[in-house]
C-alpha positions, 0 to 999 in steps of 0.5 A: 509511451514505453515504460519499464515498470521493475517487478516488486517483491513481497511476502505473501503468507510466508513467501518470497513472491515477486511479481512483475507488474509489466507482465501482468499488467500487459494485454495480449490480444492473442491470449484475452480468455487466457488472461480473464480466465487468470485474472481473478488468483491474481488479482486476489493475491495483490488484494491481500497483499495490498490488504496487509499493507493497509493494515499495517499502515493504521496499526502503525497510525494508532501506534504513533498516536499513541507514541505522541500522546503519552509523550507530550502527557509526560512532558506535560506533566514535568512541567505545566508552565511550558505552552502546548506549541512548545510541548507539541515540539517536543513530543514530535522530537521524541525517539520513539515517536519518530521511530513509528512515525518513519515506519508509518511513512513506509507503510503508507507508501506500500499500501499507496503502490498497491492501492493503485496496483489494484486499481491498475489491475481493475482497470486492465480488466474492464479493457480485458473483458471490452475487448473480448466482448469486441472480438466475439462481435466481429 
C-alpha cells in the first residue's frame, strides 16, 4: 500500500520547521548507517515538539476545568433551586468554557499525531537496526 503522507509544519523554539514524514519515515537499505547515524537529532526534535503539544493539551484540560468550575458555582449560586443536570448544561453552554474547550480539542488532536509520529519513528528504528544487524550477518 503506497500512501502519500503530506509533510507537517510546526515551530520549534521559534522556528518554522517542516518536516516530511514520507522522507523520515522511509527506509533505504542502501543508506541504513546513514539513517541510524541520523536518527537519534531527529527523533529528539519530533520528541519535543510532541512534548510541547502535550503540554499544552493538559494546560488547556485544567484551564477548561476550571472555566467549568467557576461557571457552573456562578450559576449555582444565582439560583439554588435549579438542579445540578440543568446547571451542568448551562455551564457547558458558557463562552468561555467552549472557547478552551475547542482549543483543548486542537491540542489533543496535535499531541495525538505526534504521539504516534514517535511511536512510528520508534518503530522505523527497531526495523533500522534489525536490519542492519541482518546485513552485517550475511
Amino acid at each position: 500500500m503506497n500512501v502519500d503522507i503530506k509533510p507537517i509544519k510546526v515551530k520549534y523554539n521559534g522556528k518554522d520547521i517542516t518536516i516530511d514524514i514520507q522522507k523520515e519515515l522511509s527506509i533505504d537499505r542502501n543508506k541504513l548507517e546513514t539513517q541510524l547515524k541520523d536518527s537519534p537529532s531527529s527523533y529528539f526534535i519530533l520528541c519535543s515538539i510532541r512534548n510541547q503539544y502535550i503540554r499544552r493539551r493538559d494546560i488547556l484540560a485544567r484551564e477548561r476545568d476550571e472555566a467549568y468550575a467557576k461557571a457552573f458555582t456562578f450559576i449555582k449560586d444565582t439560583n439554588p433551586t435549579w438542579n445540578n443536570d440543568y446547571v451542568t448544561n448551562k455551564a457547558t453552554c458558557n463562552h468561555k468554557y467552549i472557547s478552551i474547550s475547542n482549543r483543548y480539542i486542537k491540542a489533543v488532536e496535535k499531541a495525538a499525531k505526534f504521539i504516534d509520529l514517535c511511536r512510528a519513528y520508534e518503530a522505523r528504528e527497531g526495523i533500522l537496526r534489525t536490519l542492519s544487524a541482518n546485513s552485517r550477518r550475511s
